[in-house]
N, CA, C and O atoms as a GROMACS GRO file, in nm:
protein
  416
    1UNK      N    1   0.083  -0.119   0.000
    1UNK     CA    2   0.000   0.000   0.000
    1UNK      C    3   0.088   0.125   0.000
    1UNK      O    4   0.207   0.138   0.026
    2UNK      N    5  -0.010   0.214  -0.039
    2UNK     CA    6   0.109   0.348  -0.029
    2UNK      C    7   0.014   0.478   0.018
    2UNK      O    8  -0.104   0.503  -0.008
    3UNK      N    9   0.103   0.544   0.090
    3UNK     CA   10   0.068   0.643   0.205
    3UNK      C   11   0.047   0.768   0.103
    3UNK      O   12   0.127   0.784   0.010
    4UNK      N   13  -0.064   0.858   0.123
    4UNK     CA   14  -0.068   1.036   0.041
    4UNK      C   15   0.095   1.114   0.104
    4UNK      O   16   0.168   1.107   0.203
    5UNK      N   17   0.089   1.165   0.010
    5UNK     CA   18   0.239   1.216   0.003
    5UNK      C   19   0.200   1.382   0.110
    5UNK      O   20   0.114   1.460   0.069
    6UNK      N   21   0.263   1.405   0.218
    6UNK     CA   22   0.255   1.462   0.296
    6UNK      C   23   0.352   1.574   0.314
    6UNK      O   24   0.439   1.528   0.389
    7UNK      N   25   0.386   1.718   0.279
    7UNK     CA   26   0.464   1.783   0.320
    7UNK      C   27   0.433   1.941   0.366
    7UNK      O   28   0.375   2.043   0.329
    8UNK      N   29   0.542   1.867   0.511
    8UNK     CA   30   0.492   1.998   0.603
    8UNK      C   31   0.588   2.089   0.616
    8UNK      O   32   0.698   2.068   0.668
    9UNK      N   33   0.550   2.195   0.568
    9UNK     CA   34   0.630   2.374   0.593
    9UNK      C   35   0.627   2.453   0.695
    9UNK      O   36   0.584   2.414   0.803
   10UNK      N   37   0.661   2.548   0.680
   10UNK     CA   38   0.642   2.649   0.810
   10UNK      C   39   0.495   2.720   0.822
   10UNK      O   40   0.447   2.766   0.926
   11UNK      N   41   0.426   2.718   0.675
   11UNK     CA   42   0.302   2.813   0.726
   11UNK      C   43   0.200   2.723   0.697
   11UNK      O   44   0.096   2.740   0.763
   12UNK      N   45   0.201   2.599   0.588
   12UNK     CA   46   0.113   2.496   0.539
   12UNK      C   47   0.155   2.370   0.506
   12UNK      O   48   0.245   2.336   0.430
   13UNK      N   49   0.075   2.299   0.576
   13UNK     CA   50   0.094   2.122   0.507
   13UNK      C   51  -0.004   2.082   0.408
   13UNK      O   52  -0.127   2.079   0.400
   14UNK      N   53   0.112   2.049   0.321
   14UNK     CA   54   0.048   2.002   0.142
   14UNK      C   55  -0.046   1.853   0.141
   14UNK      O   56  -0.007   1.823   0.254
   15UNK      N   57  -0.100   1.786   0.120
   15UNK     CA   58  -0.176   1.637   0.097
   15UNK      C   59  -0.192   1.645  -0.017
   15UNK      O   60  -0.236   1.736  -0.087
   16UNK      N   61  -0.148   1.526  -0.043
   16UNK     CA   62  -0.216   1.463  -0.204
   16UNK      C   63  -0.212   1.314  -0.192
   16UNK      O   64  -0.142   1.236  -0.128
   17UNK      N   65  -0.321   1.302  -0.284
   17UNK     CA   66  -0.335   1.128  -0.273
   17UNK      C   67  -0.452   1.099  -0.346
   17UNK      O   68  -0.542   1.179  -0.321
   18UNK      N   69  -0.477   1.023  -0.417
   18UNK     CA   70  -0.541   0.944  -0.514
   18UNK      C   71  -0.688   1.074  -0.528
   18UNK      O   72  -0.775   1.068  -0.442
   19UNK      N   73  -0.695   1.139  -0.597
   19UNK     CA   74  -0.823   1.217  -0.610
   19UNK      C   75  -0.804   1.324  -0.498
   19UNK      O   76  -0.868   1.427  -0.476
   20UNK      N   77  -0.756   1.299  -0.470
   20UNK     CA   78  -0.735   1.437  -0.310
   20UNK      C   79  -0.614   1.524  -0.310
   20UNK      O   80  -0.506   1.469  -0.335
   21UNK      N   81  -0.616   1.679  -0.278
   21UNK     CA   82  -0.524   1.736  -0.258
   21UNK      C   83  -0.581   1.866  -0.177
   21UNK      O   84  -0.667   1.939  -0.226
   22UNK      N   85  -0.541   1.882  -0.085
   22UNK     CA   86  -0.498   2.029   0.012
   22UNK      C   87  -0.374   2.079   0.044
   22UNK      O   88  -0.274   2.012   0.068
   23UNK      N   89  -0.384   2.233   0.045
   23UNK     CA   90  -0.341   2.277   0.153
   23UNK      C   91  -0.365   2.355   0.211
   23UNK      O   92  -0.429   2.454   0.176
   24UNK      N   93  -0.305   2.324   0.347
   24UNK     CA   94  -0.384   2.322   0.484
   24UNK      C   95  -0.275   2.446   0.600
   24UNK      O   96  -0.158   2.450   0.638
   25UNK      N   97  -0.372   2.513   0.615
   25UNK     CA   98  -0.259   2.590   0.684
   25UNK      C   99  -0.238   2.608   0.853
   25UNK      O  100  -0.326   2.621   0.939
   26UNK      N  101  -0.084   2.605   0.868
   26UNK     CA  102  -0.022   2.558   1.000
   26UNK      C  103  -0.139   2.659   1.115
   26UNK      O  104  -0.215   2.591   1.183
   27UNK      N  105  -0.144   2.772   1.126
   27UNK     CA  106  -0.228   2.882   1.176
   27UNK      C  107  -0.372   2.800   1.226
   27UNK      O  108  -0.415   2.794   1.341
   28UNK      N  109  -0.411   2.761   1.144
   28UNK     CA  110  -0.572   2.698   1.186
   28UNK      C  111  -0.558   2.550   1.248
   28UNK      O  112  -0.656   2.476   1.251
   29UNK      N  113  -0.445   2.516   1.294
   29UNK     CA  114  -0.450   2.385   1.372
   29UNK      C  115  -0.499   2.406   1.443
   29UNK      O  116  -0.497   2.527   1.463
   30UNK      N  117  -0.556   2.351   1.512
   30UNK     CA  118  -0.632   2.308   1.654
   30UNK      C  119  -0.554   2.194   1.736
   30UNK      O  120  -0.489   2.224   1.837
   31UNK      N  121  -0.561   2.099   1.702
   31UNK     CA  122  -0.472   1.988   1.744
   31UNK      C  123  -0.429   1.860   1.605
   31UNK      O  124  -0.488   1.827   1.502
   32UNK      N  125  -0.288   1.813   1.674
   32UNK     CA  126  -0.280   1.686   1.582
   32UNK      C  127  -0.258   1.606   1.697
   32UNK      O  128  -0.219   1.653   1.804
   33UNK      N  129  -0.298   1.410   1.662
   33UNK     CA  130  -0.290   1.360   1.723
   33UNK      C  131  -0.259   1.252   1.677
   33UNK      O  132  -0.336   1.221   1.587
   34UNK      N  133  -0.171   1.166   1.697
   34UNK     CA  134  -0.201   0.966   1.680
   34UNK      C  135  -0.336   0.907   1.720
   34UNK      O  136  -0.394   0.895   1.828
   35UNK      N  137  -0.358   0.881   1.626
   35UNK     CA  138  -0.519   0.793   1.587
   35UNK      C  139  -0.485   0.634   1.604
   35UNK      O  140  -0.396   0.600   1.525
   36UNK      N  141  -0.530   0.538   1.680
   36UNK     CA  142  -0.470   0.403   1.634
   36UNK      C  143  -0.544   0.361   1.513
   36UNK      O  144  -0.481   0.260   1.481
   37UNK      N  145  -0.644   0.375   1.421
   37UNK     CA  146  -0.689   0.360   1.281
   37UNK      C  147  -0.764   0.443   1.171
   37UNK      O  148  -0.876   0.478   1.209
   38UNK      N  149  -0.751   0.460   1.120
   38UNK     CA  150  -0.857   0.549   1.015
   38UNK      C  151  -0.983   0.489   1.043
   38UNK      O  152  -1.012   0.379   1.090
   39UNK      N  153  -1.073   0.618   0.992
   39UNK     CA  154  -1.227   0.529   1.036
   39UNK      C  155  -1.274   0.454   0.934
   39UNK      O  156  -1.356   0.367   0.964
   40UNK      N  157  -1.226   0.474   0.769
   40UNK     CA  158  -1.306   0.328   0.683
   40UNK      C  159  -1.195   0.206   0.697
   40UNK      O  160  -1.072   0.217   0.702
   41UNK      N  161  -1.246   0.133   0.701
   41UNK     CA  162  -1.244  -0.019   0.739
   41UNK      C  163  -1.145  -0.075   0.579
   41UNK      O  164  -1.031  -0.120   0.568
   42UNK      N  165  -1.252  -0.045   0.474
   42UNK     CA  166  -1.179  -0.069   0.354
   42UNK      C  167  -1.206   0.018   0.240
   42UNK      O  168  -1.299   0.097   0.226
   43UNK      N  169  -1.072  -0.020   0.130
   43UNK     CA  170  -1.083   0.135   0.098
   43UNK      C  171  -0.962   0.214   0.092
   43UNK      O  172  -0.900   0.225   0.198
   44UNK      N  173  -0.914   0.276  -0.020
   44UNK     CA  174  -0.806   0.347  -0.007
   44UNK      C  175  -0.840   0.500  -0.060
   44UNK      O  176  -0.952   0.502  -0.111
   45UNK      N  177  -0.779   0.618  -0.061
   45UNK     CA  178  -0.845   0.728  -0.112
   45UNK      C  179  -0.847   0.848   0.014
   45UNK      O  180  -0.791   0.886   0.116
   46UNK      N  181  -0.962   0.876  -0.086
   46UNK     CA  182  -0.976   1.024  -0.004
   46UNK      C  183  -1.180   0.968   0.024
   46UNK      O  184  -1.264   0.954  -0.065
   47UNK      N  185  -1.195   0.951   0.163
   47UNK     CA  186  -1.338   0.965   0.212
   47UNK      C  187  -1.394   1.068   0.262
   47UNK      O  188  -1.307   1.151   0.288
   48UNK      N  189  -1.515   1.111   0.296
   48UNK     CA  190  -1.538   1.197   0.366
   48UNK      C  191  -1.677   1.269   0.365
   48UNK      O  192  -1.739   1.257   0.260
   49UNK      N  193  -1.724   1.326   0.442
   49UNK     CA  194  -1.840   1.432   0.426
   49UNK      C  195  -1.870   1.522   0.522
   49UNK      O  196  -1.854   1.478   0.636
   50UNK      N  197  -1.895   1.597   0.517
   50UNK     CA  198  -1.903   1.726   0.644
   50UNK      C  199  -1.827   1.749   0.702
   50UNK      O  200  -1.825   1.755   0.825
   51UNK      N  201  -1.719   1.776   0.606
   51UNK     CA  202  -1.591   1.837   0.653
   51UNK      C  203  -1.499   1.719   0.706
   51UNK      O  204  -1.379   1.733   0.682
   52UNK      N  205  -1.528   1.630   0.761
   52UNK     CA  206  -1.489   1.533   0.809
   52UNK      C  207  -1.407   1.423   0.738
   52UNK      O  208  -1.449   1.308   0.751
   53UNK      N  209  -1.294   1.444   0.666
   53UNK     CA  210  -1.232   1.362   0.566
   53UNK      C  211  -1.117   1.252   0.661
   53UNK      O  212  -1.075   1.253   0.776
   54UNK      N  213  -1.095   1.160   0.538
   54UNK     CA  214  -1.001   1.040   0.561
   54UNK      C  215  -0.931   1.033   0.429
   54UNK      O  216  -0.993   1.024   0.322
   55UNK      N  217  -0.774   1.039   0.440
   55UNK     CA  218  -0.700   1.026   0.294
   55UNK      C  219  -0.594   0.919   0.367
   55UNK      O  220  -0.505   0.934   0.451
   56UNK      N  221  -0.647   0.800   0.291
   56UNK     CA  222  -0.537   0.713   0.367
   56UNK      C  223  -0.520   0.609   0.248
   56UNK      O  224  -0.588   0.587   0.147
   57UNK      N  225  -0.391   0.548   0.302
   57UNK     CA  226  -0.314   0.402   0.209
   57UNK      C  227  -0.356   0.301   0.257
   57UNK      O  228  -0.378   0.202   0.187
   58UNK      N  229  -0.383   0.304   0.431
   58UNK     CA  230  -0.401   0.206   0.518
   58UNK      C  231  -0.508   0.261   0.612
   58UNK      O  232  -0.553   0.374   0.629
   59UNK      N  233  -0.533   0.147   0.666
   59UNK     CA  234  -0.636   0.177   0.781
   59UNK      C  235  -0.552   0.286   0.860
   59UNK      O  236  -0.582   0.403   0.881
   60UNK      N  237  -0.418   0.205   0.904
   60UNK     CA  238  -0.288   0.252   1.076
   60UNK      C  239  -0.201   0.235   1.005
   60UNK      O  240  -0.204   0.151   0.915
   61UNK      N  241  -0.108   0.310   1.028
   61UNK     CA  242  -0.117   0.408   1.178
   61UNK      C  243  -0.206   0.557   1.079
   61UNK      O  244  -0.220   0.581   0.959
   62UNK      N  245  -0.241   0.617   1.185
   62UNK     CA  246  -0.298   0.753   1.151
   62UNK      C  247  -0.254   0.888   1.219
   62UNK      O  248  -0.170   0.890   1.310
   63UNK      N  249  -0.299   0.972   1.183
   63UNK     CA  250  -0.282   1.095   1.213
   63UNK      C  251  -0.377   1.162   1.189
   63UNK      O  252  -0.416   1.166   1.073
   64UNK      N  253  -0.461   1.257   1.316
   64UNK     CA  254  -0.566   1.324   1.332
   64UNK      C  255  -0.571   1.470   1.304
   64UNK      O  256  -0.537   1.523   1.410
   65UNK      N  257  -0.595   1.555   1.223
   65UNK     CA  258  -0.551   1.691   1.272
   65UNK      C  259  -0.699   1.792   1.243
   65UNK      O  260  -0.754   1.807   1.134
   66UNK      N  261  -0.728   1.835   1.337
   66UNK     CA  262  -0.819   1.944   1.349
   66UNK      C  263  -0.796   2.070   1.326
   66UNK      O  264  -0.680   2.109   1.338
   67UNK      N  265  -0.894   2.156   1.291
   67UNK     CA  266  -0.915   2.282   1.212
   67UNK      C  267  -0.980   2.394   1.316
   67UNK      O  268  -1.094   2.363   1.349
   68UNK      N  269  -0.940   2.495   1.364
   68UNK     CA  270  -1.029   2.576   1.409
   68UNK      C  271  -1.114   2.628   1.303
   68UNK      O  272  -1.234   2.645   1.322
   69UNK      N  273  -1.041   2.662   1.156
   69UNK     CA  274  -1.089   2.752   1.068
   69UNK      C  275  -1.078   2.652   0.933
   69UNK      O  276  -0.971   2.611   0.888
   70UNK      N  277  -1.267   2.609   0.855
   70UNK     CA  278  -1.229   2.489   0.780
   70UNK      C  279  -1.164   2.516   0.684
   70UNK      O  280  -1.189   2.622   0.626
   71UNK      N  281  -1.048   2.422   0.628
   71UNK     CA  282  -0.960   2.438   0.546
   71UNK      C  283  -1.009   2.442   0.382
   71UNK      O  284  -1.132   2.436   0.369
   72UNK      N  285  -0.947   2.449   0.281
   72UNK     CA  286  -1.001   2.433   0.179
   72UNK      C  287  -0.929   2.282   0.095
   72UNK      O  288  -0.811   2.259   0.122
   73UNK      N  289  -0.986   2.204   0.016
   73UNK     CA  290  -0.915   2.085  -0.042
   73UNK      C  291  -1.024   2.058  -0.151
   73UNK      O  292  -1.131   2.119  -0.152
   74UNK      N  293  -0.989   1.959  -0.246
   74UNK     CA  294  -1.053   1.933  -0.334
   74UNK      C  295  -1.028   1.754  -0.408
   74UNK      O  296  -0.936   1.704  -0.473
   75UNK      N  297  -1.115   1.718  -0.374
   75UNK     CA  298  -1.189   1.582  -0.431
   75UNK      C  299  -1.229   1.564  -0.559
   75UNK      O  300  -1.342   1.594  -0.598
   76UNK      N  301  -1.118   1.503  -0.647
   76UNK     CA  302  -1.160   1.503  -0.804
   76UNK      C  303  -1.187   1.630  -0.883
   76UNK      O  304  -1.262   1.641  -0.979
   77UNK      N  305  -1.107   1.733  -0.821
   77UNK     CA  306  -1.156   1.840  -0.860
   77UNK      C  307  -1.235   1.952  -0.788
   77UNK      O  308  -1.226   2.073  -0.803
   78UNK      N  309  -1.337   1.859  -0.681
   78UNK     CA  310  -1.436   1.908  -0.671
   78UNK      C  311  -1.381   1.997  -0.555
   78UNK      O  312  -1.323   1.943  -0.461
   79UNK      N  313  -1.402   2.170  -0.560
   79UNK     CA  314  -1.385   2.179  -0.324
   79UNK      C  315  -1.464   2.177  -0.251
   79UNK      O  316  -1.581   2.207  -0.275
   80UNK      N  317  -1.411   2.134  -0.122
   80UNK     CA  318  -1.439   2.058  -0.008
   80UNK      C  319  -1.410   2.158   0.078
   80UNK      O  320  -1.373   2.264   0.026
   81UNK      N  321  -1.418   2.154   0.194
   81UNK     CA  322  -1.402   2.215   0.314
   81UNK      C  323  -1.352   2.038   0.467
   81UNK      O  324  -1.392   1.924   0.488
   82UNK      N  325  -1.252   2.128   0.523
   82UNK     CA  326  -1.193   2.025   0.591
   82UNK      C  327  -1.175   2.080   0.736
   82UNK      O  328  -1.114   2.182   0.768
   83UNK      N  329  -1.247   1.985   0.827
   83UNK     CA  330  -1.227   2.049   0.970
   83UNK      C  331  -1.170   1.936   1.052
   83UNK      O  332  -1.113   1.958   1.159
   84UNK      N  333  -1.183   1.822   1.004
   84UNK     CA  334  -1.132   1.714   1.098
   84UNK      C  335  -1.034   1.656   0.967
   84UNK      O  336  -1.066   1.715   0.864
   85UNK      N  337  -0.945   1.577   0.949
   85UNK     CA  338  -0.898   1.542   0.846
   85UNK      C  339  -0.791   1.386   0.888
   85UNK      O  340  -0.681   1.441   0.900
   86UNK      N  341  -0.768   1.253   0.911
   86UNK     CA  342  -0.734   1.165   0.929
   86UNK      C  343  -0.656   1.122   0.812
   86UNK      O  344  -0.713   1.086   0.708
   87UNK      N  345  -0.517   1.126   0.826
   87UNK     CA  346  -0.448   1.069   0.717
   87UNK      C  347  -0.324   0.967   0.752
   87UNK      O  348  -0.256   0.968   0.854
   88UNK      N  349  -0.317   0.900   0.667
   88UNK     CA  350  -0.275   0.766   0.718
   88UNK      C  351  -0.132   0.794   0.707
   88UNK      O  352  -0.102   0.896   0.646
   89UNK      N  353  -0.032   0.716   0.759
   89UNK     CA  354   0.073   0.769   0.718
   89UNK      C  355   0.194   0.685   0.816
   89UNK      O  356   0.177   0.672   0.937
   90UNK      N  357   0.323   0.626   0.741
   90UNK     CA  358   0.425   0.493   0.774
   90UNK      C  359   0.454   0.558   0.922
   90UNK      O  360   0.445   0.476   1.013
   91UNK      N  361   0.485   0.677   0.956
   91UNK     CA  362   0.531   0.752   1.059
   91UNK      C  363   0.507   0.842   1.148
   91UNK      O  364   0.573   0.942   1.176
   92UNK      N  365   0.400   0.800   1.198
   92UNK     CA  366   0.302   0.916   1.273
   92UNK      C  367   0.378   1.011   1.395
   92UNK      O  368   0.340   1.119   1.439
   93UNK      N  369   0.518   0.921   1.441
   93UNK     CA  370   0.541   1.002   1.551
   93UNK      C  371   0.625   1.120   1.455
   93UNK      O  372   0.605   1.241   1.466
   94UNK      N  373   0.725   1.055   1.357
   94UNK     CA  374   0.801   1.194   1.232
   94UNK      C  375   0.690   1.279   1.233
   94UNK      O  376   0.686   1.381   1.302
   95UNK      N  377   0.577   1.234   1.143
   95UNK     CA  378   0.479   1.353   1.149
   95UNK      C  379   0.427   1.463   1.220
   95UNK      O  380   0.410   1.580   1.187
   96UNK      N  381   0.402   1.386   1.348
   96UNK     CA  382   0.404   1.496   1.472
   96UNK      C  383   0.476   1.578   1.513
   96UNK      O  384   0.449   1.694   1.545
   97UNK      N  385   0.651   1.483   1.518
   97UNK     CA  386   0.766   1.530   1.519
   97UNK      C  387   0.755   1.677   1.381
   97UNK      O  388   0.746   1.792   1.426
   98UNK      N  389   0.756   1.664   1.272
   98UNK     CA  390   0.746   1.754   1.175
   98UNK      C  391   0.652   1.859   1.244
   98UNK      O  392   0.728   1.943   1.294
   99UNK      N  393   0.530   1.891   1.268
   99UNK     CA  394   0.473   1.937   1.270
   99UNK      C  395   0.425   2.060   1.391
   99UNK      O  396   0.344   2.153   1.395
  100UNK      N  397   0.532   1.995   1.490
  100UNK     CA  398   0.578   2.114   1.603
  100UNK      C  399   0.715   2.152   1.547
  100UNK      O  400   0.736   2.274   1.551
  101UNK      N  401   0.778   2.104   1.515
  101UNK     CA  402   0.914   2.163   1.447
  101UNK      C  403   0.870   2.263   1.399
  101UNK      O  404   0.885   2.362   1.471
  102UNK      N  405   0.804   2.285   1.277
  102UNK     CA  406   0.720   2.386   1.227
  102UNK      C  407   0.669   2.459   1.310
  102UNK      O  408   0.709   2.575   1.313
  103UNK      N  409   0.599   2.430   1.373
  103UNK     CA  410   0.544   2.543   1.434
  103UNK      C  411   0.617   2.609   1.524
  103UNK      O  412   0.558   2.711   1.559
  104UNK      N  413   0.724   2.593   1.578
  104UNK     CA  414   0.804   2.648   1.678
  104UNK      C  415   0.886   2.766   1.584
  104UNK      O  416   0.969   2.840   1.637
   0.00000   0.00000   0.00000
């Protein structure tokens, strides 16, 4: 399986992955967290509705990250709005690790 390609900067983290792409900016985090699974069961992609998305390779490991302010992304094209967002990913603690680095 293979993980959405993830890269995090100083002001925004990029996503892309099969039909899915955002970016998401560092400012409107709320929290990130280790998830022990994505919520679809099966299934690879980008899921989601009411803001509430999943872009994953795998169920686990995951990564949770919340929005004070919903983000913008787009599904086949289409935009979306993103307030909760679960993405799967080989290295969740790097990720985290990345993602206060940044922000500091």
């Amino acid at each position: 399986m293979w993980h959405p390609r993830i890269d995090v900067g100083d002001d925004a983290v990029r996503i892309s992955h099969v039909g899915f792409r955002a970016v998401l900016s560092r400012d409107a985090m709320a929290s990130v967290e280790e998830i022990p699974e994505t919520r679809f069961v099966a299934g690879i992609g980008a899921h989601g509705w009411n803001r509430r998305w999943t872009v994953n390779g795998r169920r686990r490991p995951a990564v949770r990250i919340t929005f004070d302010v919903p983000q913008r992304g787009w599904v086949l094209g289409i935009p979306i709005r993103v307030e909760t967002l679960d993405v799967s990913t080989p290295d969740p603690a790097a990720l985290l690790d990345d993602l206060s680095v940044a922000a500091s």
